[in-house]
Structures are given as structure tokens and as C-alpha cells.
VEXDREN-2710 file (C-alpha; in Angstrom, 1 decimal):
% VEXDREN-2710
k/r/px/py/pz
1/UNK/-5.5/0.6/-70.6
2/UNK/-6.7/3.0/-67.4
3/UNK/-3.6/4.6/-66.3
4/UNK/-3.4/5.0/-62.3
5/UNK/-3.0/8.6/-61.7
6/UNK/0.3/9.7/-59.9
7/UNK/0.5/10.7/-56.3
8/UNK/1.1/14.2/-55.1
9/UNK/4.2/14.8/-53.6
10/UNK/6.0/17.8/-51.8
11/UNK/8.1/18.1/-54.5
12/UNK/5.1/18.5/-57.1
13/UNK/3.8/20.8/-54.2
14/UNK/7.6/22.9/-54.3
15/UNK/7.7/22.9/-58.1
16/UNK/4.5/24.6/-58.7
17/UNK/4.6/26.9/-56.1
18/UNK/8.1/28.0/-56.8
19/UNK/9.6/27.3/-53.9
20/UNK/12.2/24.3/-51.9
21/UNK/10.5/21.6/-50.5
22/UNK/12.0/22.8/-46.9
23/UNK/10.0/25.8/-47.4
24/UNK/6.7/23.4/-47.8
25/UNK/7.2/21.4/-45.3
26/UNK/7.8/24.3/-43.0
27/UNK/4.0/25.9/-43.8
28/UNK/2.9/22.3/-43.3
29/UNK/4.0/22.3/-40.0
30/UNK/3.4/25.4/-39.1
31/UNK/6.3/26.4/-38.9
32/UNK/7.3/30.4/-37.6
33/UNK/9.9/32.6/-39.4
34/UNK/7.9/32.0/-42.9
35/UNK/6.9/35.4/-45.1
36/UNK/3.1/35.2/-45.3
37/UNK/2.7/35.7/-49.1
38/UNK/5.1/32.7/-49.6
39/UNK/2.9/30.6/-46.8
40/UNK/0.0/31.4/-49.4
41/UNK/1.6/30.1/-52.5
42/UNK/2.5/27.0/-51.2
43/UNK/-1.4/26.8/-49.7
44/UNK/-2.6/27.5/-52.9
45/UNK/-0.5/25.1/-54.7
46/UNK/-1.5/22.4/-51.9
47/UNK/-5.1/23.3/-52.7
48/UNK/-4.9/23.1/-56.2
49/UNK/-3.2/19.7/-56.4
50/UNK/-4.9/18.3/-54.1
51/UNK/-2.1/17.2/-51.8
52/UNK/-1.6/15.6/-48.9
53/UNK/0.8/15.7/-46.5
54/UNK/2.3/12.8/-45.7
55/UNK/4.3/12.0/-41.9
56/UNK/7.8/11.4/-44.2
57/UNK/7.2/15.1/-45.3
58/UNK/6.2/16.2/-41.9
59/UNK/9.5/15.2/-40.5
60/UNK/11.3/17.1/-42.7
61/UNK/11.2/19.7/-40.3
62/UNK/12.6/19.7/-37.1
63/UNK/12.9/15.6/-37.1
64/UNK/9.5/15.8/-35.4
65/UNK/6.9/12.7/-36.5
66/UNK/3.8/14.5/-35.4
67/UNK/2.6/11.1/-33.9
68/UNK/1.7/11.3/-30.1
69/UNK/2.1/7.6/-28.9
70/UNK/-0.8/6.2/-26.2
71/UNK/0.2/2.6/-24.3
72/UNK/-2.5/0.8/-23.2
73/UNK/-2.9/-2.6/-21.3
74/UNK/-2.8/-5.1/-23.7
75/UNK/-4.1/-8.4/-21.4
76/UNK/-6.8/-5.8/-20.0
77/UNK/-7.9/-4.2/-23.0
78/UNK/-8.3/-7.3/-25.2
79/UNK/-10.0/-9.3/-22.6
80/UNK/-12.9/-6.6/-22.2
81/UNK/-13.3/-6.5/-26.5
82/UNK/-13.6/-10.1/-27.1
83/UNK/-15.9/-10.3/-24.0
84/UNK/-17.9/-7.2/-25.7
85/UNK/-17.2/-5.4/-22.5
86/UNK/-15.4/-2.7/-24.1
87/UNK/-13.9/-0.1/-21.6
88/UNK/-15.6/3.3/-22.2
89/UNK/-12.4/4.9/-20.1
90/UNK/-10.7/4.1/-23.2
91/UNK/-13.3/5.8/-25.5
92/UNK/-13.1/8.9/-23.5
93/UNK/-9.3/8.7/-23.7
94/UNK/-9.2/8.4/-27.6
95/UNK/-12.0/10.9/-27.8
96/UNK/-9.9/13.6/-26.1
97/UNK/-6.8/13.1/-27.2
98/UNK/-7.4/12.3/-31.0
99/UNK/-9.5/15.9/-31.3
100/UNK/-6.6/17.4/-28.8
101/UNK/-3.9/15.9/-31.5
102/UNK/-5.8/16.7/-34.6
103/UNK/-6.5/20.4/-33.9
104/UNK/-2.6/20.9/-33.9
105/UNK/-1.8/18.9/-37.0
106/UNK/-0.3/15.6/-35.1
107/UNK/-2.1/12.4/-35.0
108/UNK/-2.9/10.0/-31.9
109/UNK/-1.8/5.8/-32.4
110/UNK/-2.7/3.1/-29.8
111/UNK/-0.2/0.3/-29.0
112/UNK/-1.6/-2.2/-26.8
113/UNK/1.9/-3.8/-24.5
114/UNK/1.6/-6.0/-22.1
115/UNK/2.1/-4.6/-18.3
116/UNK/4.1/-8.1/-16.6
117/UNK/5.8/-9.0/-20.1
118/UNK/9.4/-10.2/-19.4
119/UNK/9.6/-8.4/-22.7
120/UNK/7.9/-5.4/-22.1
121/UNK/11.3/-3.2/-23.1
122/UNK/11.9/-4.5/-26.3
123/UNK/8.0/-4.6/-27.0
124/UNK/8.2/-1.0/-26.5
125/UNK/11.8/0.2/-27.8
126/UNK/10.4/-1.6/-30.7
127/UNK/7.2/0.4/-30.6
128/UNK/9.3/3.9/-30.5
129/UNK/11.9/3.0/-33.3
130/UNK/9.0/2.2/-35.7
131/UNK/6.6/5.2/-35.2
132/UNK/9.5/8.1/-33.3
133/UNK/6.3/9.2/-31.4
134/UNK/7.4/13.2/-30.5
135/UNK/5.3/12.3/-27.1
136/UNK/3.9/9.2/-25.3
137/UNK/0.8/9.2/-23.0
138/UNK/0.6/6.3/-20.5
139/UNK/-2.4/4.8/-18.7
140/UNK/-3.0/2.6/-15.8
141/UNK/-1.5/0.6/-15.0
142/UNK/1.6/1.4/-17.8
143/UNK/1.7/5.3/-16.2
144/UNK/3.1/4.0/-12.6
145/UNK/5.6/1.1/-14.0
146/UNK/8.8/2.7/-13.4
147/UNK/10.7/0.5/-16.2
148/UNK/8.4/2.1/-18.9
149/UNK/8.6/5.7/-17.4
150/UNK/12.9/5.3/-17.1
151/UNK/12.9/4.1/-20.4
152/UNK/11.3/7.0/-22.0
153/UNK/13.1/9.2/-19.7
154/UNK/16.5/7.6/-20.5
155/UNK/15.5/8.3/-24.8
156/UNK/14.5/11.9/-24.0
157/UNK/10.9/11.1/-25.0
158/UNK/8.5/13.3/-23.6
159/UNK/5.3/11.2/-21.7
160/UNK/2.4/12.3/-20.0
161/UNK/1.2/9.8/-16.6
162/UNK/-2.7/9.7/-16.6
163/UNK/-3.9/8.5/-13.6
164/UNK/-0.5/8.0/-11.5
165/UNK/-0.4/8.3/-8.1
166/UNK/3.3/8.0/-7.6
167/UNK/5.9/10.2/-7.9
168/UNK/7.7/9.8/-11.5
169/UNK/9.2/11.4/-14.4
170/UNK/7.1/13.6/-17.1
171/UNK/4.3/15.3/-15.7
172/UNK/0.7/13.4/-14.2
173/UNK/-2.4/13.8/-14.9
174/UNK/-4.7/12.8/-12.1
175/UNK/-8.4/12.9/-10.2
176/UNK/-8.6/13.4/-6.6
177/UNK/-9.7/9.4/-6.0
178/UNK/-9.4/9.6/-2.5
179/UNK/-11.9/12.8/-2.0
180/UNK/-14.2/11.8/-4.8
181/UNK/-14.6/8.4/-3.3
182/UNK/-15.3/10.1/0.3
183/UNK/-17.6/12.5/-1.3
184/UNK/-19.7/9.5/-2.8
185/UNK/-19.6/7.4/0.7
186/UNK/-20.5/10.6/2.4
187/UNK/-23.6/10.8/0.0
188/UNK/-24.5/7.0/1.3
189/UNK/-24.0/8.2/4.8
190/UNK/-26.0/11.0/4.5
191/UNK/-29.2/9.2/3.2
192/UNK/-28.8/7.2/6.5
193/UNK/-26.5/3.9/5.8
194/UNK/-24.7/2.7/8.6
195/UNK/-23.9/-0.8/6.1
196/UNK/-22.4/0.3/3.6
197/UNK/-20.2/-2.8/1.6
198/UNK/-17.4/-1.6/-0.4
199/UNK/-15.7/-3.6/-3.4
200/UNK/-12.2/-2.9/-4.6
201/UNK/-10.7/-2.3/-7.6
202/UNK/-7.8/-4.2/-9.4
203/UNK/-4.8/-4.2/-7.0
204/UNK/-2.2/-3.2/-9.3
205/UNK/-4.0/-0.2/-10.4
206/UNK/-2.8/2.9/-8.0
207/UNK/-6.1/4.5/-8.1
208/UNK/-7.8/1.5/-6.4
209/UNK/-6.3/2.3/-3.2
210/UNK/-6.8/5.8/-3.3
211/UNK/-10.6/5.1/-3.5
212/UNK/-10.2/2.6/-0.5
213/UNK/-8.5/5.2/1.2
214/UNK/-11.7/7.8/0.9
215/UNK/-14.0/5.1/1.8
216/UNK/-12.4/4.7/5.3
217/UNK/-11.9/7.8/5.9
218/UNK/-15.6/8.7/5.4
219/UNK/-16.2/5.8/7.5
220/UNK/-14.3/6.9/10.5
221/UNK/-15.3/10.9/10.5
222/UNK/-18.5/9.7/10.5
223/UNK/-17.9/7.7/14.1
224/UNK/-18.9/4.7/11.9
225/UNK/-17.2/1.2/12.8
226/UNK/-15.0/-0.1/9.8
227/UNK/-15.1/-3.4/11.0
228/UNK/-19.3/-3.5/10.0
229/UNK/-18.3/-2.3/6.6
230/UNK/-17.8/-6.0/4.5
231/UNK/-15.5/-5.4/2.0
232/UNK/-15.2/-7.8/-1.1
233/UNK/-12.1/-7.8/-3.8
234/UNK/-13.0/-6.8/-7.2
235/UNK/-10.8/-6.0/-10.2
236/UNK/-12.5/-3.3/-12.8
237/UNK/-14.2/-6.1/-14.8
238/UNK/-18.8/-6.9/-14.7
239/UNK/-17.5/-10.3/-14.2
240/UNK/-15.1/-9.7/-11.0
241/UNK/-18.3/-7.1/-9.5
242/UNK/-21.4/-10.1/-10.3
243/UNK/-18.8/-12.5/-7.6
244/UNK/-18.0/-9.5/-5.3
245/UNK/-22.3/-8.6/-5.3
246/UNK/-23.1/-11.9/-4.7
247/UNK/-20.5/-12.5/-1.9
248/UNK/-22.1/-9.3/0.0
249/UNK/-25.9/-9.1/-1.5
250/UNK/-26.1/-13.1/0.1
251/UNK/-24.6/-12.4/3.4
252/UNK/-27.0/-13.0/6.4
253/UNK/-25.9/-9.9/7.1
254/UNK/-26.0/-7.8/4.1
255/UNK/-25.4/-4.2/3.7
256/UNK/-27.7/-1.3/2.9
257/UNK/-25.7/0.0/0.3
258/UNK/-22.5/-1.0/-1.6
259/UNK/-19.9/1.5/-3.2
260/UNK/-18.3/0.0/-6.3
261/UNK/-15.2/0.8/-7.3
262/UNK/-16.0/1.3/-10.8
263/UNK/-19.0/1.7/-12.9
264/UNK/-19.0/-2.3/-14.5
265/UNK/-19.0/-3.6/-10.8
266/UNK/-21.8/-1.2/-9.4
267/UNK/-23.8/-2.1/-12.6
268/UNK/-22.8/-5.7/-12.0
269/UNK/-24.5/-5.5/-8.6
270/UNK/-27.6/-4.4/-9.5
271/UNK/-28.0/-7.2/-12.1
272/UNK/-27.5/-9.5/-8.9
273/UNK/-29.4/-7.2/-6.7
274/UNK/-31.9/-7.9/-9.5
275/UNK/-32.0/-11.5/-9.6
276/UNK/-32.4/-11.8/-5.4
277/UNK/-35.2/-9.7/-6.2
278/UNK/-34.6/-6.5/-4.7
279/UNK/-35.4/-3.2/-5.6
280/UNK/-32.6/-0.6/-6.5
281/UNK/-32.5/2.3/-4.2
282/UNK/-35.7/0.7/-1.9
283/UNK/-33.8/-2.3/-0.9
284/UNK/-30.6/-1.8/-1.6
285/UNK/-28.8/1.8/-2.9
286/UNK/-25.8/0.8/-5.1
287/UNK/-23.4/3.8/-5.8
288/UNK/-20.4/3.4/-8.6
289/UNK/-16.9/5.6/-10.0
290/UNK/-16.0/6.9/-13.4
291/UNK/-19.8/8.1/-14.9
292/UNK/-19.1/6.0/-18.3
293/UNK/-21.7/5.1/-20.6
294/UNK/-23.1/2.3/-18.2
295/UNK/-23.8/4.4/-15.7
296/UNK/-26.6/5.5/-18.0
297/UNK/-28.2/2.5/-19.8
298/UNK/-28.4/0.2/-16.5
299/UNK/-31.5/0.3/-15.0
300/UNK/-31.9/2.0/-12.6
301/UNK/-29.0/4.7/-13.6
302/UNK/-26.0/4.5/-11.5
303/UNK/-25.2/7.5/-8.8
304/UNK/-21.3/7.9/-9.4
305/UNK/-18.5/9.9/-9.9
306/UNK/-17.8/11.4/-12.6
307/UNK/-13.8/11.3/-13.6
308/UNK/-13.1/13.7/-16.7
309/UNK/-10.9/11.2/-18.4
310/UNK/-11.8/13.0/-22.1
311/UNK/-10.2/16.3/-20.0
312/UNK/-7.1/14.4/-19.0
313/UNK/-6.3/13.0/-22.1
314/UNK/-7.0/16.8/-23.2
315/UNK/-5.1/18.5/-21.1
316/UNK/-2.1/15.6/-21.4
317/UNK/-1.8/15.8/-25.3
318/UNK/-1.6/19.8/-24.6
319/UNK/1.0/19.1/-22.0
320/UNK/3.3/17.2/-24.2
321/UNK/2.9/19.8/-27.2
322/UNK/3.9/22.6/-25.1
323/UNK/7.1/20.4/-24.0
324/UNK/7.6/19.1/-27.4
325/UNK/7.9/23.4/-28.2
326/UNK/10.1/24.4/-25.2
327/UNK/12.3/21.8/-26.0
328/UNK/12.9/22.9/-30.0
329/UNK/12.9/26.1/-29.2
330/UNK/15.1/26.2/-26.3
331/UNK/12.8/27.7/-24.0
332/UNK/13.2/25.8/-21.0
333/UNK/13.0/21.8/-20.6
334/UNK/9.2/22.8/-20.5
335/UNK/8.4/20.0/-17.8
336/UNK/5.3/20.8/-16.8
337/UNK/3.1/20.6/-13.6
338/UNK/1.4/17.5/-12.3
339/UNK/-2.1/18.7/-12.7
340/UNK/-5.5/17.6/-10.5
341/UNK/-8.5/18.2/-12.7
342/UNK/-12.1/18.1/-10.6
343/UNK/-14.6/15.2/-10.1
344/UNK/-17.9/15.5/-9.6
345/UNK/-20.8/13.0/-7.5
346/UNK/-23.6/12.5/-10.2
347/UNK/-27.1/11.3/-8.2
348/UNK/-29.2/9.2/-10.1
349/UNK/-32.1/6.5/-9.2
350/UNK/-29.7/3.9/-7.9
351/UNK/-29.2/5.3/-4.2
352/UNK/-31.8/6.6/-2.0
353/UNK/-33.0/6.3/2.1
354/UNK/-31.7/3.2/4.2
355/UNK/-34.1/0.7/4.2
356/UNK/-36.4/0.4/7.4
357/UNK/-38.3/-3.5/7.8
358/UNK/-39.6/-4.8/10.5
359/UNK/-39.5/-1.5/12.7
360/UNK/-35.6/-1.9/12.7
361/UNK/-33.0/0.2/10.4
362/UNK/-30.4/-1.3/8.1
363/UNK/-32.5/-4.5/7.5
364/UNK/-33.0/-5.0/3.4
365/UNK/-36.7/-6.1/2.7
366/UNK/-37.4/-8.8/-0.3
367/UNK/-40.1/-7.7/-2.4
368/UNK/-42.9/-10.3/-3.4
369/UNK/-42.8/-11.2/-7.0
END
């Protein structure tokens, strides 16, 4: 009979180094105020067993779960996987706050809850009693509900706000949306577009408006007329930009150029720019926001913004640790600062010169297949 060989526990970890299991669990965490040649006999006992440290023995010290909580849309998120439309935002957030996390010893989960869920309290009270996350990061559109952010506030959880525009509790980690999305209608305005058709993002989202906001004023301190601007209603999804480009691309009257509020919709537009038969920047320059992983492998490559969501979630899992320290060791409430990290306006093939047919500017020319 093959006999299963036992797991390692702290204790086995304590008993052969010598020493209480609080005094293991504190060099597993890191914790200060331990002699150095007692921090190596518990290192070399962990070694030499082959242990490893499980979250029960992690909380050992200082209550703290070393699990930093992310919420995400649920309805959003699920919809763009089972459509195979997965979000790269969300890759770039996992990317930099899983390294972030794992660097210091604490370990990133995702919990997907719904945003208009008449039970979106218990859904997450139920969420924090079952992994005691030390920190929570919220994204859109979860970082500006107020019920979520009270909540946390209310069970003394610290929370970082990616993405809110609103005034709130824990600290926000944001992108200038309304200069980055004047910089990029500036860049349009600057090749010579006078037309320049503008899709929105998903209402509910706070960013969406802020990128609305630098489109008009572009518009107007350029002495352009807003009212030639056509403006269609998108919502972050390829499916929401191929109605909103079709709307503007088959007007009699069509723009020059389009700004989409997101990469999916610009990318979205050219595929219908594509099937008019147009020619992406020589008939029509499409321009898009975030610089994901579309911007890249549409053809032509997308001119966009590029949003450092890896560096918020980054900088937001540093926020929280540096709270989560202040706190234990009574240095201050350590609140933070709201921070504003920088965009920059990536040009690629998808936006060039206005069009000129027919001896008059602004016209869009079809090309002969």
C-alpha cells in the first residue's frame, strides 16, 4: 500500500527549527523586531522541509490575510468572455496588480459582482467574510458606486478607486480623460478635419464623459462648430462601435474622421469602414482610447491613447500596502493621495490628411474595387 506523504505545517516548520510557531509566522510575513540568526533558522528549516506557507498561517500574525480583493463587473465582464471579446483593460489590471501583490508576499483574487444587483451588499459582505481581503481595489463602474465604497468604509477596509472621477472615500487612481481625449482630437484637427464624428462610451461609466468633455472642448478652441460634429452612442463593446460606425460611416454627410471612445469601437469602425470600401487613413482617419492589444492587430493599427492601466493597478496595490502598514503600525490612518498618472497619444496608420475629392475638402472618396 503507497502511503500519501504528510503535509508540512508551521508546526513541523517550529519544531525543527526550535522555535514557536508565532516566531515562524512572523519571518513569513516579514515581520520587523525578529533577531536575524533566528529569521535564518526558521529559513533554513522552511527550505529543508519543503514548506509552504499557507494564508491560515499567514494570519497568524497581525490578523492580516495577505489577499488584496479586485471587484469587477460581473454582467460586463462575462458578456465580453463568452463573446471571446475579452477585455484587455482587465489583463493589464491583473498583470499589474498580481506582480505588485506577489513581490510583497500577498496575493491578488477577482470577484466578479454585479453593478445594479438589488443584492449587491450581501453579494459583497459575503465576498469579505469569506476571503478578509486586508485591501480591496475597485474598477469601473464598481469604484464610483457609493453603496460599495460606504460599505467598505463603514468595515474599515482599505480600497483603492481606479478610474473614479468623483469625489469618494479611499484614495483614486485616475488618467487625465478629459486632456488625453483633447490631445487625440487636437491630433485629428491638426491633420486638417473639420468632420470629425465622435462615439461615446457606456453612460454609466464616469470616464465616458470625461472624454466627451475633451472632445468639445477641442472642438470649440479650435473655432470649430459642435453642431457639424455627429455624435453616435456607444457603450465599450465591438458590437455597440460596428452600430455607432455604421450610423456615421452611411450618413450622406459623413465625417472625415471619427474618435472612438475606446479601442473595440475605433477597431469596430474600421471593419465597417472596411466593408463600404474605404481606405483607413485615405478615406477616412479613425482614431481610438486605451492602446490595448487591438490597437495593434487591427489592420491598419489604431492611433490612440494610451492609458497605463498596468501602472494604476501598480501604483493602487502599493497604495493599499502602505495603508494596510500605517494602520498596524500606528503611523497615521495612511490615506493616501488621489494620484493622476500620464497618458500618452500613440500615432499609428489609422489617421492621416483630410480627404480632398472632387476639388472640395472634407468629402470621403470610395475607392474602386
Amino acid at each position: 500500500m503507497v502511503r500519501r506523504r504528510q503535509a508540512v505545517t508551521i508546526r513541523h516548520v517550529a519544531a525543527d527549527a526550535g522555535v514557536s510557531l508565532q516566531t515562524v509566522s512572523r519571518v513569513i510575513n516579514k515581520e520587523p523586531n525578529v533577531r536575524p540568526e533566528m529569521t535564518q533558522r526558521v529559513q533554513a528549516s522552511i527550505a529543508k522541509l519543503g514548506y509552504v506557507p499557507s494564508i491560515a498561517a499567514q494570519r497568524m500574525a497581525g490578523s492580516r490575510s495577505h489577499l488584496i480583493l479586485a471587484l469587477n463587473d460581473r454582467e460586463r465582464t462575462i458578456a465580453d468572455w463568452r463573446s471571446r471579446e475579452g477585455a484587455d483593460w482587465v489583463d493589464q489590471m491583473l498583470l499589474g496588480g498580481m506582480l505588485t501583490c506577489a513581490k510583497h508576499g500577498y496575493r491578488m483574487i477577482v470577484e466578479l459582482v454585479d453593478t445594479h444587483s438589488d443584492h449587491i451588499e450581501r453579494e459583497l459582505l459575503a465576498a469579505i467574510a469569506a476571503l478578509q481581503p486586508d485591501g480591496v481595489i475597485l474598477t469601473p463602474p464598481h469604484s464610483e458606486n457609493l453603496l460599495i465604497t460606504r460599505l467598505l468604509e463603514d468595515h474599515g477596509i482599505s480600497f483603492a478607486r481606479i478610474g473614479s472621477l468623483r469625489p469618494g472615500g479611499g484614495f483614486a487612481l485616475t488618467m487625465d480623460d478629459e486632456g488625453a481625449a483633447r490631445l487625440a482630437t487636437e491630433h485629428l484637427i491638426a491633420l486638417g478635419h473639420r468632420r470629425i464624428g465622435f462615439v461615446r462610451g457606456d453612460p454609466n461609466n464616469g470616464s465616458s464623459a470625461e472624454r466627451w468633455r475633451g472632445f468639445v472642448t477641442a472642438i470649440e478652441v479650435a473655432g470649430l462648430d459642435l453642431d457639424d460634429m455627429p455624435v453616435e452612442q456607444g457603450y465599450f463593446t465591438f458590437r455597440s462601435g460596428i452600430d455607432a460606425g455604421e450610423r456615421l460611416i452611411d450618413r450622406e454627410d459623413r465625417p472625415t474622421a471619427i474618435f472612438a471612445s475606446n479601442d473595440d469601437m475605433a477597431a469596430a469602425a474600421i471593419s465597417v469602414a472596411h466593408r463600404r470600401g474605404l481606405h483607413v487613413p485615405d478615406d477616412l482617419s479613425i482614431v481610438g482610447f486605451d492602446d490595448t492589444s487591438l490597437a495593434t492587430t487591427t489592420w491598419p493599427e489604431i492611433t490612440t491613447i494610451r492609458q497605463p492601466i498596468a501602472a494604476m493597478a501598480e501604483a493602487a496595490v502599493e497604495m493599499l500596502l502602505g495603508q494596510i502598514r500605517d494602520r498596524r503600525t500606528g503611523h497615521g490612518q495612511g490615506a493616501g493621495e488621489d494620484r493622476v498618472l500620464d497618458h500618452e497619444l500613440i500615432v499609428r496608420e489609422s489617421s492621416g490628411p483630410v480627404p480632398v475629392a472632387a476639388g472640395r475638402p472634407g468629402m470621403i472618396r470610395h475607392r474602386s474595387a
